[in-house]
N, C-alpha and C positions, 0 to 999 in steps of 0.2 A: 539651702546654704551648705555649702562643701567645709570640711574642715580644715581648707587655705584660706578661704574668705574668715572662719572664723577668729584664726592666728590674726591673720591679719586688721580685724578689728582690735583684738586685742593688744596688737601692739599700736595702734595711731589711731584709736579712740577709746581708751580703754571708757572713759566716762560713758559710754552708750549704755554698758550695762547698768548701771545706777540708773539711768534718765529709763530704760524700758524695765526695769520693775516698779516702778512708780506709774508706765502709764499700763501695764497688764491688765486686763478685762479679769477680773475675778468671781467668783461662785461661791454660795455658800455651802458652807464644810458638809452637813448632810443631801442636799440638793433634796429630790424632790420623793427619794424614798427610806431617806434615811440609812441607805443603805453605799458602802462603800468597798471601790475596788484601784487600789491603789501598787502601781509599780513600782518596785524599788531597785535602785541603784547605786546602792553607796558601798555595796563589796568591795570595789577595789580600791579606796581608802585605806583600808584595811591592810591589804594586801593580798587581798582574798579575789584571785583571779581566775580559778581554778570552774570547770564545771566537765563534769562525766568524764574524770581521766585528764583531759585536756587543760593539764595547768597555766599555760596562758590562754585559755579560748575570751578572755573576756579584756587581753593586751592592748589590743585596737580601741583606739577612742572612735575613732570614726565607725565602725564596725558594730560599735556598744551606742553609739547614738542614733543611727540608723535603724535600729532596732528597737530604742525607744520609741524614736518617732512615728514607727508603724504601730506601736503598742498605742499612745498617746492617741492616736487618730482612729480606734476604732471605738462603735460605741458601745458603751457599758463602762468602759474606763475612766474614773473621775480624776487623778491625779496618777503625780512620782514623788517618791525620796530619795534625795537624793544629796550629795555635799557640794558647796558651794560652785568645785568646778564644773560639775556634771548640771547643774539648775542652771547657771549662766550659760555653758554653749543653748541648754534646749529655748532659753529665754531669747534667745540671739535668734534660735530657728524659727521663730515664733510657734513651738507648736504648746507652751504651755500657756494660752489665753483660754477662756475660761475651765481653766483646770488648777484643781489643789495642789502646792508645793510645799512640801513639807523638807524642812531641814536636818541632815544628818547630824548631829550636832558633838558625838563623843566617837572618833577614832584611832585614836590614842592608842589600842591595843593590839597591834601589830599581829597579824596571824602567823602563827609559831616563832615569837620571839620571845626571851626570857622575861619579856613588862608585856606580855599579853593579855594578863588582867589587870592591868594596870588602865582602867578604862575613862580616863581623863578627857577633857571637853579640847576639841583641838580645830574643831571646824565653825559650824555655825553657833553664836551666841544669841540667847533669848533678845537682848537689844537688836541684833541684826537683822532678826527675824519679824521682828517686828514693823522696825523702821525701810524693808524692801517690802512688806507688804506678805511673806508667806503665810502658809493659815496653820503653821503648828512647828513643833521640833518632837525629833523622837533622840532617844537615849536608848543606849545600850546597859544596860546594870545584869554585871556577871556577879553572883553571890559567891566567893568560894574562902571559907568556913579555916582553910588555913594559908589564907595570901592576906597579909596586910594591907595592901594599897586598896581591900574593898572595904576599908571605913570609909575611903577617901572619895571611892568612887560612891559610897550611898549619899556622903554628903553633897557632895558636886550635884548628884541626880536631884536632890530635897531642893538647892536653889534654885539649879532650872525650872523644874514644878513651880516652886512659886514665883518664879521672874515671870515664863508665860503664861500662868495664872494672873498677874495683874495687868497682863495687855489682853483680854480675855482671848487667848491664841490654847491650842490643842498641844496638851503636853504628851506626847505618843512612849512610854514606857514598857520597856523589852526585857522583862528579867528570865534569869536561869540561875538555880544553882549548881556553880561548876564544880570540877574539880583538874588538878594536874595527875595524868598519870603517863612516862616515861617521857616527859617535856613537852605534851603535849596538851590542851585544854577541852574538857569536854563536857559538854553541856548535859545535868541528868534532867532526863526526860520522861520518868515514871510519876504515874499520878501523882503522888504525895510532896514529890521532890517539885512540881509545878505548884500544888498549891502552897506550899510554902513560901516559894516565890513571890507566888502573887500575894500575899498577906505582906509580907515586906516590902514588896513596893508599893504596895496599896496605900503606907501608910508615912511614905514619902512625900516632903514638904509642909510648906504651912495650908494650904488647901489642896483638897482633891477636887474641885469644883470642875477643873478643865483637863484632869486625866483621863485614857484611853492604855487599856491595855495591849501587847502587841504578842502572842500567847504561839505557842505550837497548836500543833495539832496531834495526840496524846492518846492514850484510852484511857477509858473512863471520860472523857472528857466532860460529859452531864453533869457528873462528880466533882469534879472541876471548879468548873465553872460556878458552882454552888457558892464558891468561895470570894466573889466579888459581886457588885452591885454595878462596876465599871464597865462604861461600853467597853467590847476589846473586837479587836480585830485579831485576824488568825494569820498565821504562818504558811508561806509557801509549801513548805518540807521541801523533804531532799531532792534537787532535780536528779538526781542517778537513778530515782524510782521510778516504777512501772508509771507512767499517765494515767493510764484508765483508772487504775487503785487511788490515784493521788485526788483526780475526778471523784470519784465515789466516798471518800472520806470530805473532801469538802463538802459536798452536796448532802450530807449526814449533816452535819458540823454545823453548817449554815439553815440549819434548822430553830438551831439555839437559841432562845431569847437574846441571853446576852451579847450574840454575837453579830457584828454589825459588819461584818465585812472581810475582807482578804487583804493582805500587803503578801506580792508576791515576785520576786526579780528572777531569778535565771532559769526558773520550772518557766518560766512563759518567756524568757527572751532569747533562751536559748533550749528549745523543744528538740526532743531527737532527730523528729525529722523535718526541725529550721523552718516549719511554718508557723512565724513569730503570731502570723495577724489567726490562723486558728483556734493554735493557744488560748489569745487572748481571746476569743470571742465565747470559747467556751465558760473561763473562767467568769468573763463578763454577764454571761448569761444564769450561772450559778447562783452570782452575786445577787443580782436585779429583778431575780425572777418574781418574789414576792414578799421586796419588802415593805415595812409598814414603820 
């Protein structure tokens, strides 16, 4: 399905979407090795269009969904993340049958804008998520130590956690402590500044029964990881980096007890040299090799 057919749905049936997530073939959340490798796509929400130099490479919807669709279709891949537009065209394409959809759920924070930490719920709601059938929501929670609006955002995070805690749905939480330096937002990423983090979100909402952490990829990371009992999934990193290095630190990484997995968007959708289904087969095979 072209993205005319799919405009065109959506303006002279928009109700299709509603009627095909209710009949989606679904899977369950760990499938059959407990192990998970999930693609994400909810950058450009954001504003966040940018990959290797190329600050619009990721402008095309059509472009960016074709690209999922080859990800989606190869195997080792269990699901996407993605916000509501981006889940409804691939829902339309049928390529998300049984595969895990996870909702973006806080875009609020605009990539270099002055409310950038200002990381408010603006896309999917734990109710919504629910009632189309997705198998989780992830949240973005930026810490940063002198921006006000982040009481606002741990609270917002504390009810999500427990809204898809009592649909037993996967609350996917992504902390970082940030900071602003010349208007700019930047995520620390030294061990200590990560487990800090992660203690703080850890202890986000009225249960943690259905958290998942959503973690970089760090040194020290064994050390880390010490710091939670929570499954976590790990971070693409930077697509501007070398592959093979990015290769070789996951494949460390994903040694981890704690560590169930990958979520990983423009290092695999947009690879240097644009062989998306590569990519993914490598990452796929990282993931799946031997989990338990």
């Amino acid at each position: 399905m072209n993205s005319a057919q799919l405009t065109a749905i959506r303006a002279r049936e928009p109700e299709l979407i509603g009627r095909s997530w209710q009949k989606r073939s679904r899977r369950t959340l760990g499938g059959e090795d407990g192990r998970l490798l999930i693609v994400a796509a909810d950058h450009p929400a954001r504003g966040a269009l940018g990959v290797r130099g190329d600050e619009g490479a990721m402008a095309s919807r059509a472009g960016l969904l074709e690209r999922l669709a080859v990800a989606l279709s190869r195997p080792g891949v269990d699901g996407v993340l993605g916000t509501p537009d981006v889940l409804d065209d691939l829902l339309l394409m049928g390529v998300l049958e049984d595969r895990i959809a996870i909702g973006s759920m806080n875009r609020g924070g605009i990539q270099g804008s002055a409310f950038e930490l200002d990381d408010r719920m603006t896309a999917y709601t734990p109710e919504a998520i629910a009632a189309q059938g997705l198998e989780g929501g992830k949240t973005l929670t930026r810490i940063c130590l002198d921006e006000p609006a982040t009481v606002a955002t741990l609270e917002a995070t504390a009810k999500v956690v427990g809204s898809l805690a009592e649909h037993r749905l996967m609350a996917m939480v992504e902390p970082f402590l940030s900071v602003r330096e010349k208007g700019r937002v930047r995520n620390l990423l030294d061990p200590d500044s990560v487990i800090r983090s992660i203690h703080i979100a850890s202890g986000l909402g009225a249960t943690s029964a259905y958290t998942w952490l959503k973690l970089p990829v760090v040194d020290q990371l064994e050390r880390v990881l010490e710091s939670t009992t929570l499954p976590t999934l790990l971070l693409g990193g930077d697509p501007n980096g070398d592959p093979q290095a990015r290769y070789a630190a996951w494949d460390a990484a994903l040694t981890l007890p704690a560590v169930r997995g990958l979520v990983v968007g423009r290092a695999l959708l947009y690879p240097p040299d644009d062989d998306v289904a590569a990519a993914v087969d490598i990452a796929a095979g990282l993931v799946h090799r031997s989990g338990t």
